[in-house]
PDB file of N, CA, C and O in Angstrom:
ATOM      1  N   UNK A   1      -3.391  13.016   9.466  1.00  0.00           N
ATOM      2  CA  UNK A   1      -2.309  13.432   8.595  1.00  0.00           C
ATOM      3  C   UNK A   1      -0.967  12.955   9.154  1.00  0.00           C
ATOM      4  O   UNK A   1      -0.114  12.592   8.343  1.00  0.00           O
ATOM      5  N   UNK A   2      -0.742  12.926  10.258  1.00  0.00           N
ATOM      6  CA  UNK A   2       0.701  12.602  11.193  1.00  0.00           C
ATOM      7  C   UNK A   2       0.799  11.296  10.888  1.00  0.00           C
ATOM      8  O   UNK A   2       1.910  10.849  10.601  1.00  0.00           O
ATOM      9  N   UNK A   3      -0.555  10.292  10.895  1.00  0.00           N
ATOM     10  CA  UNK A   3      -0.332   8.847  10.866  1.00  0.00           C
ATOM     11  C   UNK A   3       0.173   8.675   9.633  1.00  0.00           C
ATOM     12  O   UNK A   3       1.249   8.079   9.567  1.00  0.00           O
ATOM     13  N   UNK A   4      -0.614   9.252   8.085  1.00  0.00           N
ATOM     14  CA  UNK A   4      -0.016   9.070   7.062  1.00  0.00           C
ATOM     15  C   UNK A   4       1.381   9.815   6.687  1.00  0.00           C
ATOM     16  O   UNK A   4       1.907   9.440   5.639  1.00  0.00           O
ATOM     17  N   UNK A   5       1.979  10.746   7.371  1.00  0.00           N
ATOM     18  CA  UNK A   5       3.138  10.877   7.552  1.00  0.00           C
ATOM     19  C   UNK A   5       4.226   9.740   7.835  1.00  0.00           C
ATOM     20  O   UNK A   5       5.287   9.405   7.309  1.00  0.00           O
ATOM     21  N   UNK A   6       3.420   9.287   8.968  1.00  0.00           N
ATOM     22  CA  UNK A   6       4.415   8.241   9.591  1.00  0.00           C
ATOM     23  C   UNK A   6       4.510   7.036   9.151  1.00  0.00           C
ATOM     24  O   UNK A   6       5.520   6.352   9.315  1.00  0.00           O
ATOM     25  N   UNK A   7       3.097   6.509   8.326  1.00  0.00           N
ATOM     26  CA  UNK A   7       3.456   5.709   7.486  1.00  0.00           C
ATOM     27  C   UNK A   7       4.592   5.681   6.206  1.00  0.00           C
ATOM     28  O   UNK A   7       5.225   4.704   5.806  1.00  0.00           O
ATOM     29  N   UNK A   8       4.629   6.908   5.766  1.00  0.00           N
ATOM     30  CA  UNK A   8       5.383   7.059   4.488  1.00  0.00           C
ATOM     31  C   UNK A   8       6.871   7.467   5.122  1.00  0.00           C
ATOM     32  O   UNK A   8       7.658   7.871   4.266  1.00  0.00           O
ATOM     33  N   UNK A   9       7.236   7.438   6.097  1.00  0.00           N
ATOM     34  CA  UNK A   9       8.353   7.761   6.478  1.00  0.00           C
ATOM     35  C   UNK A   9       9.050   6.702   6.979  1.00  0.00           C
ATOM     36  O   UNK A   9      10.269   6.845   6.884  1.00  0.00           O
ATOM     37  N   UNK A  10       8.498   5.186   7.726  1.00  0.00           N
ATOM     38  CA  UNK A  10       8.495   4.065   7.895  1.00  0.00           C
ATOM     39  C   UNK A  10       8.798   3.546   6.481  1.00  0.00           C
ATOM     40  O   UNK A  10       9.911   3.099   6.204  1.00  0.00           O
ATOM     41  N   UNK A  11       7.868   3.607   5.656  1.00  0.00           N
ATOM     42  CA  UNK A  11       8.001   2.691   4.060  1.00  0.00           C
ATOM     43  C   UNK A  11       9.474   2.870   3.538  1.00  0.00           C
ATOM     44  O   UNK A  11      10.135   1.982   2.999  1.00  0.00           O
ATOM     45  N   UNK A  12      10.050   4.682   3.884  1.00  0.00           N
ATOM     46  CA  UNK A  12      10.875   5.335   2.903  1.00  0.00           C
ATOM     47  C   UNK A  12      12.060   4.362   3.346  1.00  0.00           C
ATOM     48  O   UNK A  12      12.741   3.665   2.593  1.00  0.00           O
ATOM     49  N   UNK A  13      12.197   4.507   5.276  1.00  0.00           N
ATOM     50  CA  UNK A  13      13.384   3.797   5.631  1.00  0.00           C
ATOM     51  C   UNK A  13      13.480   2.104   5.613  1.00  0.00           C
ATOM     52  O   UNK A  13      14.412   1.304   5.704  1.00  0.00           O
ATOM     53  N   UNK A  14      12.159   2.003   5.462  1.00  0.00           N
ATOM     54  CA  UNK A  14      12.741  -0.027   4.933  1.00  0.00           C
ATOM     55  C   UNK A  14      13.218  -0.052   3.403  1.00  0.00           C
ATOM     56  O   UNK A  14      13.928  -0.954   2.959  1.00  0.00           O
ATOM     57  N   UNK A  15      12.653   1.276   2.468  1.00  0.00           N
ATOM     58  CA  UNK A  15      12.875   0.762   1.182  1.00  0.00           C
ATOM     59  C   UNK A  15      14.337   1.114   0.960  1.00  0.00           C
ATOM     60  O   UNK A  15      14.887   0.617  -0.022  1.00  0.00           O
ATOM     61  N   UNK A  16      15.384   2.330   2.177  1.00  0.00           N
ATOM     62  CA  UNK A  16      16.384   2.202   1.927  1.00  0.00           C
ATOM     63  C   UNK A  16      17.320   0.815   2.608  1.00  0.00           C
ATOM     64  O   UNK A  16      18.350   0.466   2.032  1.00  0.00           O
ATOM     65  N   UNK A  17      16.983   0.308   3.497  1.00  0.00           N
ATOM     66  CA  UNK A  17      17.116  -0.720   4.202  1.00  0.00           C
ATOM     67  C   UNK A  17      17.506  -1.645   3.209  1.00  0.00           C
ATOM     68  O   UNK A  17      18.665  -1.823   2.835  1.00  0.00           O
ATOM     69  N   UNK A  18      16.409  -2.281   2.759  1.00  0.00           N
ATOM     70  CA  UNK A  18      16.026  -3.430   1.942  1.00  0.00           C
ATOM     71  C   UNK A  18      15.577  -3.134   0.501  1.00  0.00           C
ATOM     72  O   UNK A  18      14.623  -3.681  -0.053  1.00  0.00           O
ATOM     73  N   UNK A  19      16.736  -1.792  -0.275  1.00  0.00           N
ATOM     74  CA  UNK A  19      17.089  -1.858  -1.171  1.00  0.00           C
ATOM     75  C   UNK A  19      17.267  -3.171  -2.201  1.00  0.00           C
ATOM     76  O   UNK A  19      16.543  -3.499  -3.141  1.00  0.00           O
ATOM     77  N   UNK A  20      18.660  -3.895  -1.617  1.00  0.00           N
ATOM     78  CA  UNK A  20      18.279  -5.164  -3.089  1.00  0.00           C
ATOM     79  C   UNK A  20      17.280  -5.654  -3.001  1.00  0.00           C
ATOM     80  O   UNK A  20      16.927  -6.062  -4.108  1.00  0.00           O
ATOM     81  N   UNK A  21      16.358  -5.918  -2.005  1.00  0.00           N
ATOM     82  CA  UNK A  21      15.217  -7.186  -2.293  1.00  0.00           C
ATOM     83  C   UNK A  21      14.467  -6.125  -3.085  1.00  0.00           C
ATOM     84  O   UNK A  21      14.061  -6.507  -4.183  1.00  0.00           O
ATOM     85  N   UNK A  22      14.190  -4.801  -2.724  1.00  0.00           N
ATOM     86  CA  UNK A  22      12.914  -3.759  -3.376  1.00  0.00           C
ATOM     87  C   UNK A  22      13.691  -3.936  -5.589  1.00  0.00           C
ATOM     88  O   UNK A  22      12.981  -3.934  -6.595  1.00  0.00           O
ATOM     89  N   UNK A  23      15.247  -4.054  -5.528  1.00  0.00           N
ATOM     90  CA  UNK A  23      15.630  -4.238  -6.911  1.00  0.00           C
ATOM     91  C   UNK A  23      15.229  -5.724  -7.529  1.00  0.00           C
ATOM     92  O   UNK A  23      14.924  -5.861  -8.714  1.00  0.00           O
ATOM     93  N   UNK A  24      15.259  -6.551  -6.814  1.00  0.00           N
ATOM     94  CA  UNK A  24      14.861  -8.238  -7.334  1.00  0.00           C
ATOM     95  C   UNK A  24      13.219  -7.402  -7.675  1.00  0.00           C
ATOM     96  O   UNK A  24      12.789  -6.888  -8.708  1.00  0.00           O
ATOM     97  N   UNK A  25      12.727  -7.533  -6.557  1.00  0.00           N
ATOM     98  CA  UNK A  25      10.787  -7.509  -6.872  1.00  0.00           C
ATOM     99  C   UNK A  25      10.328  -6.358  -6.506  1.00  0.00           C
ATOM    100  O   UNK A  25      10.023  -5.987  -5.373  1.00  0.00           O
ATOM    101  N   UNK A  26      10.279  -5.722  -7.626  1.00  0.00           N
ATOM    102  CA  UNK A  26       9.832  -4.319  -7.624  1.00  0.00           C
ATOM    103  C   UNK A  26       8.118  -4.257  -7.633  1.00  0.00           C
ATOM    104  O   UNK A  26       7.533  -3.175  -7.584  1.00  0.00           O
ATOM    105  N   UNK A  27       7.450  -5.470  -7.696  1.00  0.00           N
ATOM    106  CA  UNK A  27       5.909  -5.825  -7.664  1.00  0.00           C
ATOM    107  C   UNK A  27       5.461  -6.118  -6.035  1.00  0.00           C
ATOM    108  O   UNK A  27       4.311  -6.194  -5.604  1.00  0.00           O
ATOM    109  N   UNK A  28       7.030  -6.288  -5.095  1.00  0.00           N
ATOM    110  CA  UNK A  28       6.379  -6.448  -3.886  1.00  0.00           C
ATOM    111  C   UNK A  28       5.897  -4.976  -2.871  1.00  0.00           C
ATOM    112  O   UNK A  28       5.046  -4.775  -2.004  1.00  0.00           O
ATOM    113  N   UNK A  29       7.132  -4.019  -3.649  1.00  0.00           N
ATOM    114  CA  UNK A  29       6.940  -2.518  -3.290  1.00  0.00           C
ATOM    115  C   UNK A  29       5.598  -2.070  -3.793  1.00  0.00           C
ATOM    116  O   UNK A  29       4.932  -1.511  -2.921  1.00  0.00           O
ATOM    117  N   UNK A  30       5.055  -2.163  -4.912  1.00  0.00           N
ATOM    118  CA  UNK A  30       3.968  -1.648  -5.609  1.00  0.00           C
ATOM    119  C   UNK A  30       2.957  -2.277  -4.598  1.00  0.00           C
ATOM    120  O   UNK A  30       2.007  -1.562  -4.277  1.00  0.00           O
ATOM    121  N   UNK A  31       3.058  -3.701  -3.983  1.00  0.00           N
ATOM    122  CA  UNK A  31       1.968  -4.463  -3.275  1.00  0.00           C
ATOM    123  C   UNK A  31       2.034  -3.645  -1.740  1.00  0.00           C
ATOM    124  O   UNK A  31       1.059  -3.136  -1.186  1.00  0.00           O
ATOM    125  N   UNK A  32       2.993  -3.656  -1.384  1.00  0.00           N
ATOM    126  CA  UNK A  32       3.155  -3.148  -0.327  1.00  0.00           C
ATOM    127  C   UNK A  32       2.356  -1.010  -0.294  1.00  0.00           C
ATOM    128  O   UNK A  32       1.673  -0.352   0.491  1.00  0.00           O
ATOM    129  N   UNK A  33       2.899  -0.811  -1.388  1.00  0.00           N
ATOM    130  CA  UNK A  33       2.271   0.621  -1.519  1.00  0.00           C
ATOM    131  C   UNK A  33       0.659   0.992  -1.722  1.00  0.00           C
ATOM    132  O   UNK A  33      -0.037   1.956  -1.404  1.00  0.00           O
ATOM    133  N   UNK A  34       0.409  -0.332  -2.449  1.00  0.00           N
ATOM    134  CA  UNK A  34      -1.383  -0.317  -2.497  1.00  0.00           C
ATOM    135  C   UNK A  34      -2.001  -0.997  -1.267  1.00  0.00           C
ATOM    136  O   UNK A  34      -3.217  -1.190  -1.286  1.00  0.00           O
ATOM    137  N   UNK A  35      -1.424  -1.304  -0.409  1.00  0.00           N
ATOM    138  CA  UNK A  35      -1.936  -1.800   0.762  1.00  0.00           C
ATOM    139  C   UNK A  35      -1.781  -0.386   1.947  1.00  0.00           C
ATOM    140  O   UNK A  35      -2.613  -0.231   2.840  1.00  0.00           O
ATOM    141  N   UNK A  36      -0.979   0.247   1.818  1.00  0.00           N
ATOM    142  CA  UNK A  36      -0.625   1.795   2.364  1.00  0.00           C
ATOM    143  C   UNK A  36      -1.426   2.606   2.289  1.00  0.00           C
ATOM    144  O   UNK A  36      -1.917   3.243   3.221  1.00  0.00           O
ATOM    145  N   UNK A  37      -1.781   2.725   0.579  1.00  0.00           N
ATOM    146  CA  UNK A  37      -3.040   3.536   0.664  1.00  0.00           C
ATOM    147  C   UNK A  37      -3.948   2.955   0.654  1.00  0.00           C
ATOM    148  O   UNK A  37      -4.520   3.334  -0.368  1.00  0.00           O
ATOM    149  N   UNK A  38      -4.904   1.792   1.401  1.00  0.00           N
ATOM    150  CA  UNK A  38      -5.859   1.430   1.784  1.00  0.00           C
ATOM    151  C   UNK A  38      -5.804   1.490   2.951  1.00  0.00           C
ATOM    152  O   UNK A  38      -6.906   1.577   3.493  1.00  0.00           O
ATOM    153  N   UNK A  39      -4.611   1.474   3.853  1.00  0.00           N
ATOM    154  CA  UNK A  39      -4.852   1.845   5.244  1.00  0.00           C
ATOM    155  C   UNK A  39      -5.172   3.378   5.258  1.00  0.00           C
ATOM    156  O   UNK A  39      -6.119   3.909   5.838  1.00  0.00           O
ATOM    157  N   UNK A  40      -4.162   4.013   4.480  1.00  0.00           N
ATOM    158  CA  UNK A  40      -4.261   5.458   4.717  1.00  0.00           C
ATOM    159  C   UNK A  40      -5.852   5.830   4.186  1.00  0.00           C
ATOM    160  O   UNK A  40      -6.506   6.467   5.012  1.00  0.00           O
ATOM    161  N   UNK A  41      -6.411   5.563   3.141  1.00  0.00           N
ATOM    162  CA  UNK A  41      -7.835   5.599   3.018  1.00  0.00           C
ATOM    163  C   UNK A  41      -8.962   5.136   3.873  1.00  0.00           C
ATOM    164  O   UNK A  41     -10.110   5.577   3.817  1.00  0.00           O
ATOM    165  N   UNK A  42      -8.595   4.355   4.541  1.00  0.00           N
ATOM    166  CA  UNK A  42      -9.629   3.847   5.335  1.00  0.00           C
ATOM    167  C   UNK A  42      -9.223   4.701   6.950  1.00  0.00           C
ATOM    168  O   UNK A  42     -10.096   4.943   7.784  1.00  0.00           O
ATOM    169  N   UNK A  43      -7.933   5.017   7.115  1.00  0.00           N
ATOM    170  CA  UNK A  43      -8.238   6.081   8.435  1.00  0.00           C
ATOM    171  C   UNK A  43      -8.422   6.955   8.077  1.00  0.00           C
ATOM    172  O   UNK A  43      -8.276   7.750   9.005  1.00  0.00           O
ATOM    173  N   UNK A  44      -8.847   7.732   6.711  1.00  0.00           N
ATOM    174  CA  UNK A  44      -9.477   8.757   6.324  1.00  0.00           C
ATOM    175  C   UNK A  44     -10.900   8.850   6.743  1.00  0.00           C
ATOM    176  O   UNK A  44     -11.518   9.731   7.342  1.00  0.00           O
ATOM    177  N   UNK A  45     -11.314   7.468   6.164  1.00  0.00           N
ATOM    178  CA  UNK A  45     -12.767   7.656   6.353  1.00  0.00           C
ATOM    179  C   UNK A  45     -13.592   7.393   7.703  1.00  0.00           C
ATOM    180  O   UNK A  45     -14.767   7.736   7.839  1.00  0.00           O
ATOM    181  N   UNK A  46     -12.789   6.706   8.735  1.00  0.00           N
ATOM    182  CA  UNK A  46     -12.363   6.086   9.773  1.00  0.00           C
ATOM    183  C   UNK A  46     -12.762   7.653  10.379  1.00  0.00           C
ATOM    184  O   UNK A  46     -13.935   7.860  10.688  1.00  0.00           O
ATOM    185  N   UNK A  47     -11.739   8.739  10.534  1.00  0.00           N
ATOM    186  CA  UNK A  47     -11.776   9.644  11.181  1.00  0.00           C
ATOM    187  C   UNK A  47     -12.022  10.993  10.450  1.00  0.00           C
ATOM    188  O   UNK A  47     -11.490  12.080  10.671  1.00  0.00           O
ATOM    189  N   UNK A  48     -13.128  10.597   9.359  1.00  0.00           N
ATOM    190  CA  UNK A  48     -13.738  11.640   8.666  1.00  0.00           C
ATOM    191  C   UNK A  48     -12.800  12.879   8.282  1.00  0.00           C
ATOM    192  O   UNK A  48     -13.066  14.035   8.612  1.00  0.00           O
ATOM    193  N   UNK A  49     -11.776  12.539   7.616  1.00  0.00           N
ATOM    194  CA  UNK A  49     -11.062  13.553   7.050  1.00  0.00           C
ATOM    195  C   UNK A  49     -11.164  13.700   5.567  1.00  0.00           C
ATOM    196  O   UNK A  49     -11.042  14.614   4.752  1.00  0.00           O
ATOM    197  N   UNK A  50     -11.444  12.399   5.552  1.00  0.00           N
ATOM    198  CA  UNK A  50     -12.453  13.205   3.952  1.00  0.00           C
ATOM    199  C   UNK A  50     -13.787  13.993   3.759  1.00  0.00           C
ATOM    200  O   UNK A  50     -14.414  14.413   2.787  1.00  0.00           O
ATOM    201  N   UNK A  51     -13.903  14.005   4.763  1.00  0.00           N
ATOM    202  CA  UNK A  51     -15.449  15.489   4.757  1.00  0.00           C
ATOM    203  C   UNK A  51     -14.740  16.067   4.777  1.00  0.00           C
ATOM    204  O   UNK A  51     -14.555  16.285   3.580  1.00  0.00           O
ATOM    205  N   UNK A  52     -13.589  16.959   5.641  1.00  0.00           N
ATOM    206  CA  UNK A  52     -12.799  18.161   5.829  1.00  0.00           C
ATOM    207  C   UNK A  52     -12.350  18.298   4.128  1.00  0.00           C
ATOM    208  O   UNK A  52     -12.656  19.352   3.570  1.00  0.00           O
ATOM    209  N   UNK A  53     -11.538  17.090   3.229  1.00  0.00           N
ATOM    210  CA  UNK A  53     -10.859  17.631   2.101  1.00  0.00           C
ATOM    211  C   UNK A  53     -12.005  17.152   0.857  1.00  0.00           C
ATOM    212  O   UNK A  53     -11.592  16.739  -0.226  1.00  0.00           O
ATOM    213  N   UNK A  54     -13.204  17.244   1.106  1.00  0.00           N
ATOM    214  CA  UNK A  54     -14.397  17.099   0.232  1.00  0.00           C
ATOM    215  C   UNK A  54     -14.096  15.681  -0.692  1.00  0.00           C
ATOM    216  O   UNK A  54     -13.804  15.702  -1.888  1.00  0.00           O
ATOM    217  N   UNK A  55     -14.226  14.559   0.073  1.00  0.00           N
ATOM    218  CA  UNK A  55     -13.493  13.182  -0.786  1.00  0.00           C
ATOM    219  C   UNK A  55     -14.698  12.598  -0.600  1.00  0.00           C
ATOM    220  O   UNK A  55     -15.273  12.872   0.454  1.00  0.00           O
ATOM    221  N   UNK A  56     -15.401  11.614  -1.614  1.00  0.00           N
ATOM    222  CA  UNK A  56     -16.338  10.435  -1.463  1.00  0.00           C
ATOM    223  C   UNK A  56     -15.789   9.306  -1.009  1.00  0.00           C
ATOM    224  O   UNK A  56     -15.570   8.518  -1.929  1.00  0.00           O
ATOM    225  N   UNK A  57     -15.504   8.946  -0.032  1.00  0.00           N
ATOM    226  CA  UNK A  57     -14.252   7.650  -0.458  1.00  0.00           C
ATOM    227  C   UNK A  57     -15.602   6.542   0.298  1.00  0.00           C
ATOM    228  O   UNK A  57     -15.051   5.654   0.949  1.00  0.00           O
ATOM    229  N   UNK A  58     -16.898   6.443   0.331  1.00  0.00           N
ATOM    230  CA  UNK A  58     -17.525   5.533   1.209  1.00  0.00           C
ATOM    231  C   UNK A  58     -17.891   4.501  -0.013  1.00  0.00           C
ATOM    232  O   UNK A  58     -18.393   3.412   0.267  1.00  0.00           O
ATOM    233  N   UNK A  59     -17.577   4.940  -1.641  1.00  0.00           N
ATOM    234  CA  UNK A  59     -17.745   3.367  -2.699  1.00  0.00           C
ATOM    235  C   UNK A  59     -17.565   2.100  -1.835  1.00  0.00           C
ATOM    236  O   UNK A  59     -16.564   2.214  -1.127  1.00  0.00           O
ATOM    237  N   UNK A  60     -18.212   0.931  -1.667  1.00  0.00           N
ATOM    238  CA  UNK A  60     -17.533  -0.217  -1.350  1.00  0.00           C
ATOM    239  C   UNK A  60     -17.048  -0.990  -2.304  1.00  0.00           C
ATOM    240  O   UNK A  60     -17.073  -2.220  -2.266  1.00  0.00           O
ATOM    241  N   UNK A  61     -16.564  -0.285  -3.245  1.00  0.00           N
ATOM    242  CA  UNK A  61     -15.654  -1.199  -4.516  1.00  0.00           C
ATOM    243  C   UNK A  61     -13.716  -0.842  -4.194  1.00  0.00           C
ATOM    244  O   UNK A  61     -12.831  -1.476  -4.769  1.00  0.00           O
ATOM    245  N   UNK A  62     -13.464   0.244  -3.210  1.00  0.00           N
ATOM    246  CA  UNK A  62     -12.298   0.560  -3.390  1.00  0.00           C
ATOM    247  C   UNK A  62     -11.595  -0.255  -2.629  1.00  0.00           C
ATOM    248  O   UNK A  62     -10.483  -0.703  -2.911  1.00  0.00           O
ATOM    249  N   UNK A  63     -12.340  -0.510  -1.463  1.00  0.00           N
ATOM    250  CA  UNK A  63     -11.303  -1.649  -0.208  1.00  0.00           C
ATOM    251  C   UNK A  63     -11.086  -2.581  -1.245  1.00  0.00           C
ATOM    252  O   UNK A  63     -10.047  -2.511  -1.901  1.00  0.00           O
ATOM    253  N   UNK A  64     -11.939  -3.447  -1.477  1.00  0.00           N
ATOM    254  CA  UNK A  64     -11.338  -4.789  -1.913  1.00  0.00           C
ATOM    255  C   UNK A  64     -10.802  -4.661  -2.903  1.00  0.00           C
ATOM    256  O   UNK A  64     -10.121  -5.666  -3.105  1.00  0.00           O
ATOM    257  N   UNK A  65     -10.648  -3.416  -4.284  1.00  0.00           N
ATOM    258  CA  UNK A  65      -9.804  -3.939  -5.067  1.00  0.00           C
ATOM    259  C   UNK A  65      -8.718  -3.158  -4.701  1.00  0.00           C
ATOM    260  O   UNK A  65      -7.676  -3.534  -5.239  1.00  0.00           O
ATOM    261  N   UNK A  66      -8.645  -2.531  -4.223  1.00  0.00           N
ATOM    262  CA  UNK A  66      -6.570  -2.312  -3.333  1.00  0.00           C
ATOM    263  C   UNK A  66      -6.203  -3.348  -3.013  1.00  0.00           C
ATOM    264  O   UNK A  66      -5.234  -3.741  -3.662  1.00  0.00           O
ATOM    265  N   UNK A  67      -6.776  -4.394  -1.815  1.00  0.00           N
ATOM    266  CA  UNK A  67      -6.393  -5.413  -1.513  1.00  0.00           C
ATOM    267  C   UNK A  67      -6.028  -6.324  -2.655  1.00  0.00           C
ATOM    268  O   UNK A  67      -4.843  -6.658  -2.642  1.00  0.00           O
ATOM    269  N   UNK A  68      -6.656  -6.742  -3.504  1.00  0.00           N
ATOM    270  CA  UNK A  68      -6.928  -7.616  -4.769  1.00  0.00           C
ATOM    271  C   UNK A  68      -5.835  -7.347  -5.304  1.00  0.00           C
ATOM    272  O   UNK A  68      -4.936  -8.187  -5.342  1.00  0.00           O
ATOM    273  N   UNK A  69      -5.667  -5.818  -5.950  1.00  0.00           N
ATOM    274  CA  UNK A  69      -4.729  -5.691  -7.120  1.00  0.00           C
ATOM    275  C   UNK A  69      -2.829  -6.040  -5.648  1.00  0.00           C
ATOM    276  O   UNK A  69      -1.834  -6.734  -5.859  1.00  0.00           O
ATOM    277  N   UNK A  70      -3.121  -5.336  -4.625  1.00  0.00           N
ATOM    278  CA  UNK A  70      -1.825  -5.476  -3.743  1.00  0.00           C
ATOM    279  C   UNK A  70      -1.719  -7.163  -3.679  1.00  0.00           C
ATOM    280  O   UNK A  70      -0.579  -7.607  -3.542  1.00  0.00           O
ATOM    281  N   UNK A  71      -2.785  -8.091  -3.764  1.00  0.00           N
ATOM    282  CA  UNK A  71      -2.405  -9.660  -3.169  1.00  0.00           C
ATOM    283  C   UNK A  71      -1.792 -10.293  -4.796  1.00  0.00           C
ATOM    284  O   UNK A  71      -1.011 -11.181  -5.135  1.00  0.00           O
ATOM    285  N   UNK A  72      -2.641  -9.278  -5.503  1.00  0.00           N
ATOM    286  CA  UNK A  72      -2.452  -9.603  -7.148  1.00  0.00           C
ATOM    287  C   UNK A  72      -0.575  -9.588  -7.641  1.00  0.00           C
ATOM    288  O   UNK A  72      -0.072 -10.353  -8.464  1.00  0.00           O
ATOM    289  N   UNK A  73       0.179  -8.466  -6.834  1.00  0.00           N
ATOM    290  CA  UNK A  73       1.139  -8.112  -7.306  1.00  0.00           C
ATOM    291  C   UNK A  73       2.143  -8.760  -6.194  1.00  0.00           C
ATOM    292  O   UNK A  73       3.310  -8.860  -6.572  1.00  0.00           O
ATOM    293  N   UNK A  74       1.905  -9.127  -5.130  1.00  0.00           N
ATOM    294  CA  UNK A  74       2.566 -10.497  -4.507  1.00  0.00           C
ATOM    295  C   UNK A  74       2.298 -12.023  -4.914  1.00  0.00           C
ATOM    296  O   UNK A  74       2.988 -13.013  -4.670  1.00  0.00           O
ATOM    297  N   UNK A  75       1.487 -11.950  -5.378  1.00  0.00           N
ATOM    298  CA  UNK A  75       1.617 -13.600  -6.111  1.00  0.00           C
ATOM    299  C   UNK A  75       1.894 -13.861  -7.328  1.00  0.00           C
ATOM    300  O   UNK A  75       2.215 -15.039  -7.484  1.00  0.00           O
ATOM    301  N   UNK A  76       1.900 -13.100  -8.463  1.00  0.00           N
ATOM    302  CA  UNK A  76       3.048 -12.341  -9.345  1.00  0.00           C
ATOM    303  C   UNK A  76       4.380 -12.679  -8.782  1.00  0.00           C
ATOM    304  O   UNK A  76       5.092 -13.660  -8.998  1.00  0.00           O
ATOM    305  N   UNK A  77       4.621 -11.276  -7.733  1.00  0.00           N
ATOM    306  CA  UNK A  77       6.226 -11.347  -7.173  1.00  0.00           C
ATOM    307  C   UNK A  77       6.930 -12.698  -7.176  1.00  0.00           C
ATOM    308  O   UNK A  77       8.034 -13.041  -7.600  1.00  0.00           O
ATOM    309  N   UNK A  78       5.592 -13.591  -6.353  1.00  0.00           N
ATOM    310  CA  UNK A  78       6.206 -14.944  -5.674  1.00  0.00           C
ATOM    311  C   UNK A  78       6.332 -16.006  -7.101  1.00  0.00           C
ATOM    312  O   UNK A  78       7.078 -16.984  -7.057  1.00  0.00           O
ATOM    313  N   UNK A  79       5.676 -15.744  -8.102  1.00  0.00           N
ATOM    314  CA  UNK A  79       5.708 -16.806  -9.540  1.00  0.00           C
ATOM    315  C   UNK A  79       7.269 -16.461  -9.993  1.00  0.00           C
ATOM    316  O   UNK A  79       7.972 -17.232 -10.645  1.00  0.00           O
ATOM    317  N   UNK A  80       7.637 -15.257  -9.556  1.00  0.00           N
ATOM    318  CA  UNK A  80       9.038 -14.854 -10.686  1.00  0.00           C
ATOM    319  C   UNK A  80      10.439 -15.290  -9.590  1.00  0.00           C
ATOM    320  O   UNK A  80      11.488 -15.475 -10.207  1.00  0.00           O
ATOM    321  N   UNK A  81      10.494 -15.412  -8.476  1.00  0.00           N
ATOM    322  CA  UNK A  81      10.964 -15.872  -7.809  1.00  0.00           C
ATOM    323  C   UNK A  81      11.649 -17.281  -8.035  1.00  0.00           C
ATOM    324  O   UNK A  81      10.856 -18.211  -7.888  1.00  0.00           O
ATOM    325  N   UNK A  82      12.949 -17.651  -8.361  1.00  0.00           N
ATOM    326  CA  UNK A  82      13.290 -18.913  -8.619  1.00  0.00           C
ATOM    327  C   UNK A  82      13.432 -19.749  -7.715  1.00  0.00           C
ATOM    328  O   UNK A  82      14.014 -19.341  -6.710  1.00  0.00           O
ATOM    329  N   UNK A  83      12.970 -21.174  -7.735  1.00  0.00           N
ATOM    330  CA  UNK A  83      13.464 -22.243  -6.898  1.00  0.00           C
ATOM    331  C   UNK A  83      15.026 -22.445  -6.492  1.00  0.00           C
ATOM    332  O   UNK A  83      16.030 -22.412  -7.203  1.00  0.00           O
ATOM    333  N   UNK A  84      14.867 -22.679  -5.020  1.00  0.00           N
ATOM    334  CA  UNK A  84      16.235 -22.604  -4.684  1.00  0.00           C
ATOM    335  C   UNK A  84      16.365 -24.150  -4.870  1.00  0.00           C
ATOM    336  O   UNK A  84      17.449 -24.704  -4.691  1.00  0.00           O
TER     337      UNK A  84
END
């Protein structure tokens, strides 16, 4: 629970940080957030804290499409991006 704390408390202060870039590509935050909760899901299951909060999370369909839809919404980001 502390780690996913500390993840979301890390995310909060880059997204105030790096405000304008999060306003240009708001698809890189969404990529960045579905990659968050695949870490945070996988040290769930990692350190069995989903037995404690009664979660199935052992599907092997969920890793790869977090990854997928998160690589999905950075190469998106990077198409809308203009040539300098």
């Amino acid at each position: 629970m502390l780690f996913t704390l500390a993840l979301l408390a890390v995310f909060a202060a880059l997204l105030k940080k790096w405000r304008w870039f999060v306003k240009e590509r708001p698809l890189v935050q969404t990529g960045v957030l579905l990659l968050l909760l695949f870490v945070v899901i996988r040290a769930f299951a990692l350190n069995h804290v989903e037995e404690l909060l009664h979660l199935h999370l052992h599907d092997d369909n969920w890793g790869w499409t977090l990854e997928l839809l998160a690589t999905a919404c950075f190469a998106w980001s990077a198409t809308q991006v203009k040539a300098r």
